[in-house]
PAZAPA-4460 file (N, C-alpha, C; in steps of 0.05 Angstrom, whole numbers, plus 32768, in hexadecimal, padded with zeros to 4 digits):
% residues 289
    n_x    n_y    n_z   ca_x   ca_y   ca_z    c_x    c_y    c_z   seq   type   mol
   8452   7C9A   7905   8458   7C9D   7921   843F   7C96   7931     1      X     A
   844A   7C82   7947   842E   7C7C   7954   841F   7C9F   7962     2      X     A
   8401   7C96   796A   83FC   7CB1   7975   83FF   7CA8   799A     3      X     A
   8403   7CBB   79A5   8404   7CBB   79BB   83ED   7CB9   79C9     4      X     A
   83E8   7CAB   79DC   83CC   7CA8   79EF   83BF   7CC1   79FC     5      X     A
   83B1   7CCE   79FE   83A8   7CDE   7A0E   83A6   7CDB   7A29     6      X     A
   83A4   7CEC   7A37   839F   7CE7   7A57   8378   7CE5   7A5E     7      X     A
   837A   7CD0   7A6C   8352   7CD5   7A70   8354   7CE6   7A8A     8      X     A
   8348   7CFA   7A86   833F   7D0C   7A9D   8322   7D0E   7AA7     9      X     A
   8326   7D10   7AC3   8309   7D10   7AC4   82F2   7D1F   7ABD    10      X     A
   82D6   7D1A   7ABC   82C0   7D31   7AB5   82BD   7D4E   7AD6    11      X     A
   82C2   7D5B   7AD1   82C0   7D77   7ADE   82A1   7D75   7AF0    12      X     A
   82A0   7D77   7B0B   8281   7D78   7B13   8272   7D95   7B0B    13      X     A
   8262   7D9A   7B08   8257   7DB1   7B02   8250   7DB7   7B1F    14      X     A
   8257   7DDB   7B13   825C   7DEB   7B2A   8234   7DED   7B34    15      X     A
   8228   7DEB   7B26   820D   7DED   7B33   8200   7DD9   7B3D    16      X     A
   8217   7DC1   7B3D   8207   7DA5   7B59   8215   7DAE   7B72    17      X     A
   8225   7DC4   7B72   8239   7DC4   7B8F   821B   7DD9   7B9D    18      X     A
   8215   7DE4   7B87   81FE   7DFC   7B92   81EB   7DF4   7B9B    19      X     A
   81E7   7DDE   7B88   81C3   7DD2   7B98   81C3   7DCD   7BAD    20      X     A
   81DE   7DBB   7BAD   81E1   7DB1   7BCE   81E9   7DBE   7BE2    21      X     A
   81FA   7DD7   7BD8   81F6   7DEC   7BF2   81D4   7DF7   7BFE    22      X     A
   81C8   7E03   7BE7   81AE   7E01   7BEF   81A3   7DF5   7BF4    23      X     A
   819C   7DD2   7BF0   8193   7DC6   7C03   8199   7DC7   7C1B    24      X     A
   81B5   7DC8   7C1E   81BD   7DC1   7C3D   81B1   7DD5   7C4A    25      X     A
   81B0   7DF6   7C43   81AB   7E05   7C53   818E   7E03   7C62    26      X     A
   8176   7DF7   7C39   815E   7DF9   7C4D   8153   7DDE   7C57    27      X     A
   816A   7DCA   7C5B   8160   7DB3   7C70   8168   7DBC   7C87    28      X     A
   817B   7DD7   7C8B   8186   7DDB   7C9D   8175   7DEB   7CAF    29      X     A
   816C   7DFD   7CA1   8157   7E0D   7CAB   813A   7E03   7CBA    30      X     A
   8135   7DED   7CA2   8124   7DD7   7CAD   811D   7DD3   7CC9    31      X     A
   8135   7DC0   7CD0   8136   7DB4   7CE2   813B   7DD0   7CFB    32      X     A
   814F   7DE7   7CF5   8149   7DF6   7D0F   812B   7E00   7D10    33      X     A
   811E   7E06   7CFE   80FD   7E0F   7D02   80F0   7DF6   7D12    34      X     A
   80F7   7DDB   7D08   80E9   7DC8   7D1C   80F9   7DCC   7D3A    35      X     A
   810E   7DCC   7D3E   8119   7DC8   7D57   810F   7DDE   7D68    36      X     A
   8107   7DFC   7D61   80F9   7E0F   7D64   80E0   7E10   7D69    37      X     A
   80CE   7E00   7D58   80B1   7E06   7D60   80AF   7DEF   7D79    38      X     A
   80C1   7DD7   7D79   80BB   7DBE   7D8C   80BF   7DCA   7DA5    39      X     A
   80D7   7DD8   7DA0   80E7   7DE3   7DBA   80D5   7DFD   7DC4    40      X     A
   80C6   7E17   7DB7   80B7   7E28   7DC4   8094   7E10   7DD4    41      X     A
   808F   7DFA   7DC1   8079   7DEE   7DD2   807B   7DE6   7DEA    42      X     A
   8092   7DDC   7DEE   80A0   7DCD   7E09   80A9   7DDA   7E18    43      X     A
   80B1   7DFF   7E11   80B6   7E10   7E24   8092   7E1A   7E2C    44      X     A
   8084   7E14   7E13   8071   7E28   7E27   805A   7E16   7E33    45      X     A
   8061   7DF8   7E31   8059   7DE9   7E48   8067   7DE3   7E62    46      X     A
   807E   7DEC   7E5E   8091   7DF1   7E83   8083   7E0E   7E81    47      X     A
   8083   7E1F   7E75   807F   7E31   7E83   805B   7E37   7E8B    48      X     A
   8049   7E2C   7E83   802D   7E28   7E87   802C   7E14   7EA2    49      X     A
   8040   7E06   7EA9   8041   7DF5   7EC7   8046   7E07   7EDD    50      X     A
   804E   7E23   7ED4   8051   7E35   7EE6   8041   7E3E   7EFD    51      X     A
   803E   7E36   7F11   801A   7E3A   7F1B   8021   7E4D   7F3A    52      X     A
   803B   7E54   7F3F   8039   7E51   7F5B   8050   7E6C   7F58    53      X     A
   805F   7E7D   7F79   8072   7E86   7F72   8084   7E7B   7F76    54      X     A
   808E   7E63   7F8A   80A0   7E4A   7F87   80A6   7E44   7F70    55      X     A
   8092   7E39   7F60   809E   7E2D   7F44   809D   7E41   7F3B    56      X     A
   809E   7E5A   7F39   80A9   7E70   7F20   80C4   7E73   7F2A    57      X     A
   80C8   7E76   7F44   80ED   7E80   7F54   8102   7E6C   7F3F    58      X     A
   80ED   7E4F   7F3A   8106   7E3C   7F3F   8104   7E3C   7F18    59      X     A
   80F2   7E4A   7F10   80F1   7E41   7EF3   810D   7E51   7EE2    60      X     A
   810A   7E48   7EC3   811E   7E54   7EBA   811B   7E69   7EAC    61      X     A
   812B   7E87   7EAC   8122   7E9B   7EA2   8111   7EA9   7EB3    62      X     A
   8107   7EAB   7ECC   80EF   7EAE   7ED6   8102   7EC9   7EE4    63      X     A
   80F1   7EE6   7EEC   8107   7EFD   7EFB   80F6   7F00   7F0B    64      X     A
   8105   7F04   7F28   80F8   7F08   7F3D   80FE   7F23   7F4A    65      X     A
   80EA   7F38   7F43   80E7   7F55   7F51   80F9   7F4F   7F68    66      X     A
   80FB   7F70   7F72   810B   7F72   7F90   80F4   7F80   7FA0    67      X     A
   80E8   7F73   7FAA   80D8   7F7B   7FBE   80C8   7F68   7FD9    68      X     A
   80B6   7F6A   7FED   80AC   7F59   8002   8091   7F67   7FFE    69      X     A
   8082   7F58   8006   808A   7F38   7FF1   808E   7F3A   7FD3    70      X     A
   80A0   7F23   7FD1   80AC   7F1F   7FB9   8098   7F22   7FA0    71      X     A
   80A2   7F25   7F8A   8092   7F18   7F6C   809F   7F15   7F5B    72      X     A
   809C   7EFA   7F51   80A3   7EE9   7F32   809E   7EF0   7F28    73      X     A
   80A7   7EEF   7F0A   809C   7EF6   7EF1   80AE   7EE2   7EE0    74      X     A
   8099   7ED0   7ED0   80A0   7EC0   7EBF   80A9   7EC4   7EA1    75      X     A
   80B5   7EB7   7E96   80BB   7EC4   7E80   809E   7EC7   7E66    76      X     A
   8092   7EC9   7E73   807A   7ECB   7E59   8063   7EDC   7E6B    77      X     A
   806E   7EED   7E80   8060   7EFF   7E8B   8056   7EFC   7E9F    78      X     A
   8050   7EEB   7EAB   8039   7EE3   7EC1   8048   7EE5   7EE4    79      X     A
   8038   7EF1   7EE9   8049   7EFF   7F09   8035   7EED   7F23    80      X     A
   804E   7EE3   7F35   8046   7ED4   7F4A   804F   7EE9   7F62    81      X     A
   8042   7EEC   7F76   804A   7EF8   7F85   804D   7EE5   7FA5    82      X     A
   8064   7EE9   7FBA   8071   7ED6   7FCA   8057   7ED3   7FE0    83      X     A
   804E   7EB9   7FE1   803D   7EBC   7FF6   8053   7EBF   8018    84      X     A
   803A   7EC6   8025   8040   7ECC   8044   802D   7EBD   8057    85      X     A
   803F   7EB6   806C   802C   7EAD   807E   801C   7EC6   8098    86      X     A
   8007   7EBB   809B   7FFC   7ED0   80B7   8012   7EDF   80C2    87      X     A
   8024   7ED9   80D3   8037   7EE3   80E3   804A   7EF0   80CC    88      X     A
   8056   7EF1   80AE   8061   7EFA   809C   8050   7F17   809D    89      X     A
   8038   7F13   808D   8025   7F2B   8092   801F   7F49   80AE    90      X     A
   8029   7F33   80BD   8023   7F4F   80CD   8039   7F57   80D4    91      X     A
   804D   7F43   80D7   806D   7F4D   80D2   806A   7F65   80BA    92      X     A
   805D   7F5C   80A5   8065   7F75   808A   804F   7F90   808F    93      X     A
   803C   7F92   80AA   8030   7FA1   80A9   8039   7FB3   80C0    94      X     A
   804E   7FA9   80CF   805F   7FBC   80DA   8081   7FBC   80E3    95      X     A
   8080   7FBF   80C8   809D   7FBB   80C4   809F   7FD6   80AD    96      X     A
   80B0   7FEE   80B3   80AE   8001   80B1   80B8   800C   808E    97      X     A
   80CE   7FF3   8082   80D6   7FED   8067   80C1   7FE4   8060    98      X     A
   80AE   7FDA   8069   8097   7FD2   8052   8082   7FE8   804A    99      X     A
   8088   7FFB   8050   8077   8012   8047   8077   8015   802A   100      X     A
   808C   8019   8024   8090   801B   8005   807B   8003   7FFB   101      X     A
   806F   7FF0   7FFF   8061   7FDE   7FF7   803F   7FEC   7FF7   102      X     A
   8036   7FFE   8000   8025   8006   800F   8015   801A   7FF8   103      X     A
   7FF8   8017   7FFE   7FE4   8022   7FF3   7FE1   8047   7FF7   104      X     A
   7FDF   8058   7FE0   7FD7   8072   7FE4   7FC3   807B   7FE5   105      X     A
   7FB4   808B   7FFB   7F9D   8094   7FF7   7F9F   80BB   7FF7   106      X     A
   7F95   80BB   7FE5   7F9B   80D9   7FE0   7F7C   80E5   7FDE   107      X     A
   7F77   80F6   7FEE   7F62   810C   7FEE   7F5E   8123   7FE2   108      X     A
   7F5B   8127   7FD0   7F69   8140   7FC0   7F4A   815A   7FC8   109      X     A
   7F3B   8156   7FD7   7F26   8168   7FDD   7F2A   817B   7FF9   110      X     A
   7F3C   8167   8007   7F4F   816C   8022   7F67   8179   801A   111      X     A
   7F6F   816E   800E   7F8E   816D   800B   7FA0   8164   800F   112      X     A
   7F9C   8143   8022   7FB1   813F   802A   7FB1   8115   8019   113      X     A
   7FC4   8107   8027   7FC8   80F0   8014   7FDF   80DF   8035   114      X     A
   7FD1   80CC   8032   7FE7   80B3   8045   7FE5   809D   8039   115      X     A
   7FF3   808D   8040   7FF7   806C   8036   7FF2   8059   804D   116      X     A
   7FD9   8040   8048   7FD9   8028   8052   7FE5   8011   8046   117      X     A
   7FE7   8006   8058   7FE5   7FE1   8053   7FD8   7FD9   8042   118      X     A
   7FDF   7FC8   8032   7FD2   7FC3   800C   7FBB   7FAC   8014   119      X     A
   7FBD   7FA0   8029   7FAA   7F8E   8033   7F87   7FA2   8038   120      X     A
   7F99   7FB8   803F   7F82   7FC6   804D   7F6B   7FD9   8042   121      X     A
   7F51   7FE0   803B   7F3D   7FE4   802A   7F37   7FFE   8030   122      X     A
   7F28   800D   8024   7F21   802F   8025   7F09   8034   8021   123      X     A
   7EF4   803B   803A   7EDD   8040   8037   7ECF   805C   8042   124      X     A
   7EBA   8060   8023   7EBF   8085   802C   7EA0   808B   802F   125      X     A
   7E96   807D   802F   7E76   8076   8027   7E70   8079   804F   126      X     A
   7E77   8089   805A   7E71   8088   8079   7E59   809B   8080   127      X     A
   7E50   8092   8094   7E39   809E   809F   7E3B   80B1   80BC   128      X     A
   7E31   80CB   80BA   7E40   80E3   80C7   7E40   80DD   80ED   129      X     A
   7E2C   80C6   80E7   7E25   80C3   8105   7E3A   80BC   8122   130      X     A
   7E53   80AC   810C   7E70   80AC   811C   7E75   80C8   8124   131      X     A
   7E74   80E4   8116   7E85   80FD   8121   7E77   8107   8133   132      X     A
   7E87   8112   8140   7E8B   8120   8168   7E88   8134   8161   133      X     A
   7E95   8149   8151   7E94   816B   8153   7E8D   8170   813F   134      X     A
   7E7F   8185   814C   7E69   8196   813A   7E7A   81A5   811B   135      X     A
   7E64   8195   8102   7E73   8195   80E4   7E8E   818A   80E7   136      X     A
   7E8A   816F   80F6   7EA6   815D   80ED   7E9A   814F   80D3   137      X     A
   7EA9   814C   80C2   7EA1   8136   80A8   7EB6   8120   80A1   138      X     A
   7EA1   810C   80A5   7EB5   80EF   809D   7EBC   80F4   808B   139      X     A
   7ED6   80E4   8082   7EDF   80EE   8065   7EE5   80C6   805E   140      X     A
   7EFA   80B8   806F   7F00   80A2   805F   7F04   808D   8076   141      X     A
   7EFE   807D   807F   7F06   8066   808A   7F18   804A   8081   142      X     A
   7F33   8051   808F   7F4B   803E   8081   7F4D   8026   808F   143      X     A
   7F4A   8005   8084   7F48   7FEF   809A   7F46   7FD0   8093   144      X     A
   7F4A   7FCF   809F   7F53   7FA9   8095   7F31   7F94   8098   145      X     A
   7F37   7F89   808E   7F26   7F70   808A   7F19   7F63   809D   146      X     A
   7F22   7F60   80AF   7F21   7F52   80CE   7F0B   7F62   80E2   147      X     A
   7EFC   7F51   80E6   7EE1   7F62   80F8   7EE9   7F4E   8119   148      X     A
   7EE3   7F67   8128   7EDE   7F64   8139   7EC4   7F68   814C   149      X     A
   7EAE   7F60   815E   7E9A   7F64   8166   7E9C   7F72   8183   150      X     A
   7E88   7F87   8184   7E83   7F9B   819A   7E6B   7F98   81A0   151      X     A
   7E6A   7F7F   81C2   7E57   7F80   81CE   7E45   7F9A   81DF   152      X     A
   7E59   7FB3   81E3   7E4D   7FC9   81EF   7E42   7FD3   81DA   153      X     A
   7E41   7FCF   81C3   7E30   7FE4   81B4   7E19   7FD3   81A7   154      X     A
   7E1C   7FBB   81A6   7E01   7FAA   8197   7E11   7F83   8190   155      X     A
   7E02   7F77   819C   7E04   7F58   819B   7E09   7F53   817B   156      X     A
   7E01   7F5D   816B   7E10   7F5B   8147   7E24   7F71   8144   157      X     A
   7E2E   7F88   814E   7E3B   7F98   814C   7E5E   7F96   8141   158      X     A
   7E62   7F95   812E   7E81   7F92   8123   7E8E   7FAB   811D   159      X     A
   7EA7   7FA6   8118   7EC2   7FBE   8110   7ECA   7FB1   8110   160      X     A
   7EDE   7FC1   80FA   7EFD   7FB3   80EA   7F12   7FB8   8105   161      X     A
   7F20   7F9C   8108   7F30   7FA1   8120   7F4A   7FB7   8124   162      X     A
   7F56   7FC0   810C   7F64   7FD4   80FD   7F5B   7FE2   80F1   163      X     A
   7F5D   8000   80F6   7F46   8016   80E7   7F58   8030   80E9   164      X     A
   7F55   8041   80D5   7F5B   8065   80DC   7F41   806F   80D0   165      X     A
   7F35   8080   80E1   7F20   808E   80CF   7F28   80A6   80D8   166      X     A
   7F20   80BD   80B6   7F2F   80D6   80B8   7F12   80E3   80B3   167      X     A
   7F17   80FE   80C9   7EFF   8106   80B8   7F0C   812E   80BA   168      X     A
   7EF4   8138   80B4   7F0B   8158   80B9   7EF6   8166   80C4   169      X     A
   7EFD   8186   80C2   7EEA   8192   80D0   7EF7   81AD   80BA   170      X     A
   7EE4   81BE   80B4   7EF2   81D7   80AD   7EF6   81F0   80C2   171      X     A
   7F13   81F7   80C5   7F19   8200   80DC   7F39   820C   80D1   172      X     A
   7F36   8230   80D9   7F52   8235   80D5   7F64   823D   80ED   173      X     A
   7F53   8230   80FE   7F62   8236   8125   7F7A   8226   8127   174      X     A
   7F81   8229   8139   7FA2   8221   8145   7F9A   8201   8147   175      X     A
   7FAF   81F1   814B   7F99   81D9   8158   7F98   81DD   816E   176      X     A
   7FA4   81EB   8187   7FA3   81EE   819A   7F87   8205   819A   177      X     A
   7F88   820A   8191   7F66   8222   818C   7F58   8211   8191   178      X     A
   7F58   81FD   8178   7F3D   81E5   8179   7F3F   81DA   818E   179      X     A
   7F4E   81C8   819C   7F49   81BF   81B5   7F3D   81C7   81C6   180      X     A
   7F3F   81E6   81C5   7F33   8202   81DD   7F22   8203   81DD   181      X     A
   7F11   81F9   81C3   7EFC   8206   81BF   7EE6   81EF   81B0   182      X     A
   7EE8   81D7   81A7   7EE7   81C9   819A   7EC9   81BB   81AF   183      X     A
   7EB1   81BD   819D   7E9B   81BA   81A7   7E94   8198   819B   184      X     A
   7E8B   8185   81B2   7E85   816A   81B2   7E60   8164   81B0   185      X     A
   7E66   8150   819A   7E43   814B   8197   7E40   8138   81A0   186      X     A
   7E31   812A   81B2   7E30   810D   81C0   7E14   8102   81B8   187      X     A
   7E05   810D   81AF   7DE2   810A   81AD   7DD2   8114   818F   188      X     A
   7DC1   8104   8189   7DB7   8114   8174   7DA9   8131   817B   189      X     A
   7DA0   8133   8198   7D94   8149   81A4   7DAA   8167   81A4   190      X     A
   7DC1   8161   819E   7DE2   8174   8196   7DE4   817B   81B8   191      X     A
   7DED   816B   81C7   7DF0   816B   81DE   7E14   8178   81DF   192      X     A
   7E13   8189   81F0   7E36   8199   81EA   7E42   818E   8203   193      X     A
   7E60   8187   8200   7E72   817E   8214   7E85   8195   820B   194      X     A
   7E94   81A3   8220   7EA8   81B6   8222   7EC0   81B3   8231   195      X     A
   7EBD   8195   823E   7ECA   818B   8250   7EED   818D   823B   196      X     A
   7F04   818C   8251   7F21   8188   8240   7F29   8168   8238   197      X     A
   7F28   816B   822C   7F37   8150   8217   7F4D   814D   822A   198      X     A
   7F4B   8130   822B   7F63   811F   8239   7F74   811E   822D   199      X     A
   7F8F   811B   8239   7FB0   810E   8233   7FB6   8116   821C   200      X     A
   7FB3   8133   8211   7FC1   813F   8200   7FD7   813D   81FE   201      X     A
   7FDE   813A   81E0   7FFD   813E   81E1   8008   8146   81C9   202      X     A
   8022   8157   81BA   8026   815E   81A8   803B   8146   8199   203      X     A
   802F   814A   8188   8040   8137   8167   8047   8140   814F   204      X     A
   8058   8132   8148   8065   813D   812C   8064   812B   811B   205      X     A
   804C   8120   8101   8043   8114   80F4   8053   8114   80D4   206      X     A
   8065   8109   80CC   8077   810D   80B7   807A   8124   80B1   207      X     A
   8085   813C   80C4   808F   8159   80CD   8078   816A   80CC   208      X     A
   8060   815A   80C9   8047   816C   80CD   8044   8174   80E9   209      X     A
   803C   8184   80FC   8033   8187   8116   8018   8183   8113   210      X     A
   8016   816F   8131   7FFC   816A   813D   7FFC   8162   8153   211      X     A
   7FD9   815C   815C   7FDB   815B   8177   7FC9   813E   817F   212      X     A
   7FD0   8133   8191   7FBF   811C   8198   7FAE   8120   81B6   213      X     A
   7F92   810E   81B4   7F91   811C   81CC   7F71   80FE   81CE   214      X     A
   7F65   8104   81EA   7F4D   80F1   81E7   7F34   80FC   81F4   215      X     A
   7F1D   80F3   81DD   7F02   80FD   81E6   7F00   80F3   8201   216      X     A
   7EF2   810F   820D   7EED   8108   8230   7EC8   80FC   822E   217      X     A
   7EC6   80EE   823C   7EA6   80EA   8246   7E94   80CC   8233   218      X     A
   7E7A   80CA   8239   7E6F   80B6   8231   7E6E   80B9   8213   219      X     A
   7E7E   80B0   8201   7E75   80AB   81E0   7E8E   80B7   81D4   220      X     A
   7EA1   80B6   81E0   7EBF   80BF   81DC   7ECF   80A8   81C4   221      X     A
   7ED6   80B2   81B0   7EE9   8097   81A1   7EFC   8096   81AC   222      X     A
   7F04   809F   81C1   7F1D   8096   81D1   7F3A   80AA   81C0   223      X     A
   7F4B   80A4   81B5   7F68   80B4   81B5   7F59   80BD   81A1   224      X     A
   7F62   80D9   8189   7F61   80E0   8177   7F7A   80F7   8174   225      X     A
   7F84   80F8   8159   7F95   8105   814D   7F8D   8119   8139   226      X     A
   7F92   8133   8145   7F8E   8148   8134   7FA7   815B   811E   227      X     A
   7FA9   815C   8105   7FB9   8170   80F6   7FAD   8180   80ED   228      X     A
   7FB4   8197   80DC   7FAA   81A9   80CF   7FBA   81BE   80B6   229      X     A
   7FAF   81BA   80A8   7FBA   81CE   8091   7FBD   81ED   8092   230      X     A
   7FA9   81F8   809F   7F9C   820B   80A7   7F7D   8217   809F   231      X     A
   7F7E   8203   8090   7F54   820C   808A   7F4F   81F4   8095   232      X     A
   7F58   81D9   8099   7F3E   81C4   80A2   7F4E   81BD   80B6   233      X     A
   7F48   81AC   80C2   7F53   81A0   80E4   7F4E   8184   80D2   234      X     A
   7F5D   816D   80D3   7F58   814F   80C8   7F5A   8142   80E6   235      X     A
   7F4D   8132   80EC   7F47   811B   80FB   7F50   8109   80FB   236      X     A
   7F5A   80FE   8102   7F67   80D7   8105   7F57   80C6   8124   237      X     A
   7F46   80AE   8116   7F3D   80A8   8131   7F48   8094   812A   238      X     A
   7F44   807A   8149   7F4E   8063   813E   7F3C   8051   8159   239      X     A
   7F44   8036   8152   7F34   8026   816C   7F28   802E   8184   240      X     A
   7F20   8031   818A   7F0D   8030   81A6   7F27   8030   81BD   241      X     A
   7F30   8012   81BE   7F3B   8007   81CD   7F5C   8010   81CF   242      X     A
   7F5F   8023   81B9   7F7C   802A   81BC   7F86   8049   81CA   243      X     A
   7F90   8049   81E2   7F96   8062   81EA   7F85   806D   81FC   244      X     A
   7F72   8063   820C   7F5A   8076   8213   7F68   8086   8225   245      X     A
   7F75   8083   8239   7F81   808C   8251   7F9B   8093   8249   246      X     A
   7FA8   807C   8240   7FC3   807C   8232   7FCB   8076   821D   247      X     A
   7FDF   807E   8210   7FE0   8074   81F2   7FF7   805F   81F1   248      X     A
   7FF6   804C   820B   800E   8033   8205   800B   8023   81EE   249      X     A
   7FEB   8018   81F1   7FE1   800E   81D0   7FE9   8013   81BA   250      X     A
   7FE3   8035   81BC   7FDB   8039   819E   7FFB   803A   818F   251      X     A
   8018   803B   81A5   8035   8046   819F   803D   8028   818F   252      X     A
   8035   801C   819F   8032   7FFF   81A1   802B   7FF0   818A   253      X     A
   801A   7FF7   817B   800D   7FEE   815F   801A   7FF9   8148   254      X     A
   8030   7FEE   8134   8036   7FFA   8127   8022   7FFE   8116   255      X     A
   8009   7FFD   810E   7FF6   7FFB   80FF   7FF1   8015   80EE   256      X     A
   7FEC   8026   810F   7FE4   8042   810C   8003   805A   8113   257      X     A
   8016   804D   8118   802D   8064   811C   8031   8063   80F8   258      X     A
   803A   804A   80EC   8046   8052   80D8   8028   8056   80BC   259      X     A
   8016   805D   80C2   8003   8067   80B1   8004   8085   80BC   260      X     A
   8004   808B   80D2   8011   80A5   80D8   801F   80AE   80CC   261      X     A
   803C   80A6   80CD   8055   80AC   80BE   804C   80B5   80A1   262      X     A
   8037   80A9   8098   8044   80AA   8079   802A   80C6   8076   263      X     A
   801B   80D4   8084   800E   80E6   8082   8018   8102   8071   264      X     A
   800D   810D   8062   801A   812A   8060   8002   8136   804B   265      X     A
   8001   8157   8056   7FF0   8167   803E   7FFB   816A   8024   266      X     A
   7FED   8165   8016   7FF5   8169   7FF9   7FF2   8186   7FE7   267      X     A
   7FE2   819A   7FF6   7FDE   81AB   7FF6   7FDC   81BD   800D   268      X     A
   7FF3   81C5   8018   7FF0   81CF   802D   7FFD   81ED   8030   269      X     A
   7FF0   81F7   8049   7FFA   821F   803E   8015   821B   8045   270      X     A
   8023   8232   803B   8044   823F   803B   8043   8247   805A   271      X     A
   8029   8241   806A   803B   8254   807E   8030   8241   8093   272      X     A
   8034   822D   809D   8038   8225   80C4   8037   822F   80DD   273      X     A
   8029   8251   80D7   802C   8253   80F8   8012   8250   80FD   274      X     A
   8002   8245   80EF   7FE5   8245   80FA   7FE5   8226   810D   275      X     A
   7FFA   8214   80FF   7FF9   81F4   8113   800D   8202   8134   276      X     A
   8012   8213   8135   8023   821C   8157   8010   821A   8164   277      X     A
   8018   821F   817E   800A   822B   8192   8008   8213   81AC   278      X     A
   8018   81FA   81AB   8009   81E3   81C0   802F   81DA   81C5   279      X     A
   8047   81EC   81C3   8062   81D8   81C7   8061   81D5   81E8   280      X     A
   8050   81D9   8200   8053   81D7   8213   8052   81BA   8220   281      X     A
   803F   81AD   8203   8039   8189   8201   8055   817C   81FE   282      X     A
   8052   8160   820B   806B   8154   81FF   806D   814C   81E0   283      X     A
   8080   8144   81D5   8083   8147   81B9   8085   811C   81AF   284      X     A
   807A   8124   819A   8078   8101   8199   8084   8105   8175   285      X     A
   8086   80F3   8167   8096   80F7   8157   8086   80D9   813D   286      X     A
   807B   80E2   812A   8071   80CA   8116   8079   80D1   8101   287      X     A
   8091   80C6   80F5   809A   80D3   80D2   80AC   80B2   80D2   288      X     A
   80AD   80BA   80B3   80B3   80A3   80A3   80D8   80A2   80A5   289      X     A
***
């Protein structure tokens, strides 16, 4: 009997060429994303090294822009631009009453008390006693901008910052209306006494602190000054020459000094207020935040 033919079948692939080539594929696969990765972080961190301005951070990609005035960028690799301003932006943001929160703290912790300026504006404590009027007044800090102005009545080189608060105190646990009564003026190194009444008093309420405003009378007067008190020291607020002497249309006028007012308060101050009474017969003026 003939034999029958067999069938030719084919050879079987081995199951460990299907493997190699899965693992190759994976690490050409891998490969190539590590290259597309390191090419792609060089080229981000040369857009993002072109970064130079806060314009080109607003418009870049990834870049978060704080909520505040003025503005600030922040790029995605950290670097913070902050929104420039023009002249007229600036003094817009220096009295404009929401921009406080933007605003510098100065805190006295030997006094006790703490207010906030304008971040533009510098703090100098290094003063010389020869500015204070009443006997054991002590400078304490002079708050003030950059900008000088020249005072031919006092000397042909003579400058001041054209924006200023200088605080100084006195230790005193009288009424403020006491101190006014009684409040002895030094005009001379010789301690020459004026007893004369302080001009255009008037009562105020300094971020619910009570106080009183009022202006040195006679030759060597700083013109308006603002008095509070805790009840051991009397604090001082002077300000320009030129603001308030007679009247305080100026000084209402300047948001400079109302809302550095405003942000006033003791940080240590006594439980008990009836030592600031004694002056509601004044009209009442009103500086809080």
């Amino acid at each position: 009997m003939d034999s029958q033919p067999q069938p030719i079948t084919p050879p079987e692939t081995p199951k460990t060429n299907i493997l190699v080539w899965l693992v190759g594929g994976v690490i050409i696969l891998g490969v190539g994303i590590g290259i597309g990765l390191f090419f792609g972080k060089q080229l981000y961190s040369q857009n993002t090294a072109q970064i130079n301005s806060y314009d080109q951070c607003v418009t870049a990609k990834g870049s978060s822009i704080q909520e505040s005035y003025p503005g600030t960028c922040v790029t995605t690799d950290g670097r913070s631009f902050v929104q420039p301003l023009t002249d007229e932006e600036k003094n817009k943001l220096l009295t404009d009453p929401a921009a406080i929160t933007n605003w510098r703290t100065y805190t006295n912790s030997t006094f006790g008390f703490s207010l906030q300026y304008p971040p533009a504006w510098k703090i100098t404590t290094d003063l010389k006693p020869e500015g204070a009027q009443f006997i054991n007044e002590k400078p304490v800090v002079l708050i003030h901008d950059d900008q000088l102005r020249s005072d031919p009545d006092v000397g042909p080189n003579s400058t001041y910052p054209s924006h200023y608060v200088g605080i100084s105190t006195l230790a005193s646990s009288k009424t403020l209306q006491e101190f006014l009564n009684s409040v002895v003026l030094v005009f001379s190194p010789e301690v020459q006494k004026d007893t004369r009444e302080f001009m255009n008093q008037k009562a105020l309420t300094i971020n619910r602190t009570p106080a009183v405003s009022f202006v040195e009378p006679g030759m060597g007067g700083r013109g308006r000054l603002i008095a509070v008190s805790n009840g051991r020291h009397i604090v001082l607020f002077s300000f320009p020459y030129q603001l308030g002497y007679e009247k305080d249309d100026n000084f209402t006028q300047d948001k400079y000094y109302t809302q550095i007012l405003s942000t006033f308060k003791f940080v240590d101050r006594l439980s008990s207020v009836s030592k600031w009474q004694g002056y509601d017969y004044l009209e009442n003026e009103v500086y809080t935040t």
